[in-house]
Residue frames as qw, qx, qy, qz and C-alpha x, y, z in Angstrom:
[[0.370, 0.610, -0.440, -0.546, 1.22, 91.96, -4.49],
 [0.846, -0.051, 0.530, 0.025, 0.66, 88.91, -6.40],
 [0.306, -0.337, 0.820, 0.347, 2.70, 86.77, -8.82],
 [0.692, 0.398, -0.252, -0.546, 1.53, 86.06, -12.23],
 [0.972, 0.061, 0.177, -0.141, 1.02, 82.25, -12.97],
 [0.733, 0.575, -0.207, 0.297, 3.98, 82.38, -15.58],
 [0.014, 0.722, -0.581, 0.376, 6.56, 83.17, -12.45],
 [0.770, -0.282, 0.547, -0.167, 6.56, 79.42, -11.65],
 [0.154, -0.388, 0.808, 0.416, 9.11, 77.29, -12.93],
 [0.270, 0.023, 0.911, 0.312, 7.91, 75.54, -15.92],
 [0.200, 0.789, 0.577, -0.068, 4.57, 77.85, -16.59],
 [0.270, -0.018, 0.297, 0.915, 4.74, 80.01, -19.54],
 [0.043, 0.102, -0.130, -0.985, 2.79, 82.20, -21.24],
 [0.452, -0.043, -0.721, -0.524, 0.14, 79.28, -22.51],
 [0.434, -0.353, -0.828, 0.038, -0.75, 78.05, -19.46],
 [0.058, -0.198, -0.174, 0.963, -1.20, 81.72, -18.01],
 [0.417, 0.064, -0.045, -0.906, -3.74, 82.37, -20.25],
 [0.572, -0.124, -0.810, -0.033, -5.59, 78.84, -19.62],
 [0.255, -0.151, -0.697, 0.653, -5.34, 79.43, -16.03],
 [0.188, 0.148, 0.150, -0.959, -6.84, 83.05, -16.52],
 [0.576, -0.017, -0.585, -0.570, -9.96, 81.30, -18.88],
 [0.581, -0.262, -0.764, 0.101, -10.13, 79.17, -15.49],
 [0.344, -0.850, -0.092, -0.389, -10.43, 82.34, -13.40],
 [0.837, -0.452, -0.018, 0.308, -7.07, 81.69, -12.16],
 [0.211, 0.968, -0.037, 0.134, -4.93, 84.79, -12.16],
 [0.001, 0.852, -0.493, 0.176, -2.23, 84.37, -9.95],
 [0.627, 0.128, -0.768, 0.030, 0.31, 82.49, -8.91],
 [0.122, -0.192, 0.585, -0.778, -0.70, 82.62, -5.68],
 [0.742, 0.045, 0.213, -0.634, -4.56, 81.73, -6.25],
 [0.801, 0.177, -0.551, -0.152, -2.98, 78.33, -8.25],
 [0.160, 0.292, -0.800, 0.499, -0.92, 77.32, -5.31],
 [0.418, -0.121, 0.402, -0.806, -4.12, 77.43, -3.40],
 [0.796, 0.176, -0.236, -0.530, -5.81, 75.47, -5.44],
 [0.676, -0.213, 0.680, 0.188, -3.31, 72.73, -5.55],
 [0.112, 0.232, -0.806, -0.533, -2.33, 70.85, -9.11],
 [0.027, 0.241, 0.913, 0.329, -5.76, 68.41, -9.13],
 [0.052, 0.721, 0.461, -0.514, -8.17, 71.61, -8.31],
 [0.097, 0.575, -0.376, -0.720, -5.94, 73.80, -10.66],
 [0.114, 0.038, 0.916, 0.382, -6.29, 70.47, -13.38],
 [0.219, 0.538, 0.773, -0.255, -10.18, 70.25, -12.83],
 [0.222, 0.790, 0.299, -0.486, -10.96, 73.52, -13.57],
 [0.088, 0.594, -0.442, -0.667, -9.04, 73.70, -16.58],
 [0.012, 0.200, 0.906, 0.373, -10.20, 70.71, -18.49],
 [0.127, 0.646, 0.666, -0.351, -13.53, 72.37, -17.23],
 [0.312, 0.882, -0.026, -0.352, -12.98, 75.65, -19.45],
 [0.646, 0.681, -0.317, -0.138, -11.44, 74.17, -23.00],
 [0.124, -0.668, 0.733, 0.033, -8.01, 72.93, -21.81],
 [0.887, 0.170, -0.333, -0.271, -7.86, 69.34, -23.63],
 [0.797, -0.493, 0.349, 0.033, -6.60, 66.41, -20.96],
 [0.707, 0.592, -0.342, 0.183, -2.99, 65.83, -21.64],
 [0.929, -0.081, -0.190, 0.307, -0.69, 63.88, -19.44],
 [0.539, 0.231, -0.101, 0.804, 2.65, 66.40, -19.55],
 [0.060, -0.616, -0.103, -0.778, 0.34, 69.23, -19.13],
 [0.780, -0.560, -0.223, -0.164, -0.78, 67.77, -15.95],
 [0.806, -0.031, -0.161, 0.569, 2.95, 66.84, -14.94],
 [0.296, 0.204, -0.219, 0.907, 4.61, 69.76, -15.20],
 [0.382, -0.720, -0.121, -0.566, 1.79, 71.47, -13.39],
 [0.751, -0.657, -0.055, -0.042, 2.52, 69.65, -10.32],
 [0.675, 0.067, -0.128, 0.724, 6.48, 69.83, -10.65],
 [0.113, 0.681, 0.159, 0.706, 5.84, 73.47, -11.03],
 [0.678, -0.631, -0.098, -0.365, 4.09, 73.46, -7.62],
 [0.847, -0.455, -0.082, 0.262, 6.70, 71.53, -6.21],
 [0.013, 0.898, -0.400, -0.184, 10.07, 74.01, -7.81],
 [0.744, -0.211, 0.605, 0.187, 10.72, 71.11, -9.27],
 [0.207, 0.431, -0.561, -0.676, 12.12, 71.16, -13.11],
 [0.747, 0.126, -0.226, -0.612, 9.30, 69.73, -15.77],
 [0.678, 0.382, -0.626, -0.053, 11.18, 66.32, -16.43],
 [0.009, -0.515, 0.775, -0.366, 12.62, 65.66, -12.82],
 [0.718, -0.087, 0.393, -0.568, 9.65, 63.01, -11.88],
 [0.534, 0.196, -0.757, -0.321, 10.54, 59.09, -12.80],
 [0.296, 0.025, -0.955, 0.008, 9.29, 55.55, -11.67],
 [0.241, -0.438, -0.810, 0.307, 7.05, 55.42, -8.88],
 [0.074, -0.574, -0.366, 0.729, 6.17, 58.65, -8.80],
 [0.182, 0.186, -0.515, -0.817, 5.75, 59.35, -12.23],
 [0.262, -0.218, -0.923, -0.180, 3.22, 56.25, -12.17],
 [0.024, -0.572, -0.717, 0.398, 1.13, 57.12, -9.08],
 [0.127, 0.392, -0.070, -0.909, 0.63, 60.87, -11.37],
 [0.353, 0.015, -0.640, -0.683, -0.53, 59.26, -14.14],
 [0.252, -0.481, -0.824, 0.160, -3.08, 57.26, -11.65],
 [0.014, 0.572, 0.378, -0.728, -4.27, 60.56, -10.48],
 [0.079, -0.290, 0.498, 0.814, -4.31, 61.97, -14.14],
 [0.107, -0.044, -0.937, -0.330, -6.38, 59.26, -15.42],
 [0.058, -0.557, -0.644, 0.520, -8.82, 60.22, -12.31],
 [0.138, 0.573, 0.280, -0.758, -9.22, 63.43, -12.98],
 [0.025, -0.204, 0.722, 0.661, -9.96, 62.37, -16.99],
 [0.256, -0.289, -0.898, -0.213, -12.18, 59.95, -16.49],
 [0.134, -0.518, -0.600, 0.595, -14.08, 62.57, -13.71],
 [0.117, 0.463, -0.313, -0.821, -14.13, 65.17, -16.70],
 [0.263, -0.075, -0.825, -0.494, -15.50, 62.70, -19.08],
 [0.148, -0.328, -0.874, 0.326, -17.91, 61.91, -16.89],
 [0.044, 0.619, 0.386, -0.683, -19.42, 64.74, -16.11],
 [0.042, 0.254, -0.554, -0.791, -19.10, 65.58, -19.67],
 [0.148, -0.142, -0.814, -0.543, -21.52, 62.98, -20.41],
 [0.148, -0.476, -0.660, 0.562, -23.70, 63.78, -17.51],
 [0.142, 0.633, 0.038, -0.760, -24.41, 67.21, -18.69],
 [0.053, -0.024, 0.790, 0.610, -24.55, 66.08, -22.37],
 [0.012, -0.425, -0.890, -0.163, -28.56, 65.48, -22.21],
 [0.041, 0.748, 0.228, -0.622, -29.51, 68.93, -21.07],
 [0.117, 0.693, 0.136, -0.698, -27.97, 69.55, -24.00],
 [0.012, 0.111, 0.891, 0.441, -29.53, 67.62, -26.32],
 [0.114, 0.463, 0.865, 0.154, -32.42, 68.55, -25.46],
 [0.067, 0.761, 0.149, -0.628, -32.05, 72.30, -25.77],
 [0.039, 0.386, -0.526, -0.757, -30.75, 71.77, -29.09],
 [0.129, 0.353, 0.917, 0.135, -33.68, 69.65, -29.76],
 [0.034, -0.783, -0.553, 0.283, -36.22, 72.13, -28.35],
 [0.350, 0.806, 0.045, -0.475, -34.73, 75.00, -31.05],
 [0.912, 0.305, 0.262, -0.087, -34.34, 72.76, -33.22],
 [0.173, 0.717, -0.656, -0.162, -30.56, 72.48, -34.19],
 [0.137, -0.337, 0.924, 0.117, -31.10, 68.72, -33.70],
 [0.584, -0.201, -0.560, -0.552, -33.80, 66.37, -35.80],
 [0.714, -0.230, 0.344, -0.565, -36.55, 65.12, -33.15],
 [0.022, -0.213, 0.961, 0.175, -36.16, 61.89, -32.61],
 [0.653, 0.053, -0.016, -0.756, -39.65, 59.59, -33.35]]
C-alpha cells in the first residue's frame, strides 16, 4: 500500500499535486527518486525554481522539520539548488529553437528576413 506524497513531514497538499503533474504519486515513488531527481522533474512540468521549495523537499526526505537546516549545510543546498536551476535554464534554452521554429513554420511568429 502506498503513502500519498502529503504523509511526509512538511509536504502538503500543493506539493502533492505538483508531484502528481510530475508523475509522482507516492510517497514512496519520491523517496526513490531522491530530492534533486524529485526537484528536476518538477521544474520540468511548471513548478517555478524556488529555493524553500527545494529545502523543505529535502528536510522532508530526511524527517527533518522545514526550518531545521543552518550554516554549512544550508549553504552547500543552495549550491546544489543553483545546479539544478541553472541545468533547467539550460535546457530551457536548448529546446527553445525547436520552438521557434515551429511557431515560425505556422506562423505564430513573423519570419525573420
Amino acid at each position: 500500500m502506498s503513502r500519498p506524497v502529503s504523509s511526509l513531514r512538511n509536504l502538503g497538499p500543493a506539493v502533492e499535486a505538483a508531484c502528481a503533474r510530475a508523475g509522482i504519486h507516492s510517497a514512496e515513488d519520491l523517496i526513490a527518486l531522491g530530492a534533486d531527481e524529485t526537484y528536476r522533474r518538477l521544474l520540468a512540468n511548471g513548478t517555478k525554481p524556488h529555493f524553500i521549495g527545494y529545502y523543505v523537499l529535502v528536510m522532508a526526505l530526511q524527517g527533518r522539520p522545514w526550518n531545521d537546516c543552518q550554516g554549512k549545510e544550508k549553504d552547500d543546498l543552495r549550491i546544489r539548488f543553483d545546479a539544478l536551476k541553472s541545468e533547467h535554464t539550460a535546457k530551457k534554452k536548448k529546446d527553445r529553437p525547436e520552438l521557434e521554429a515551429i511557431l515560425d513554420e505556422i506562423g505564430v511568429i513573423p519570419r525573420k528576413l
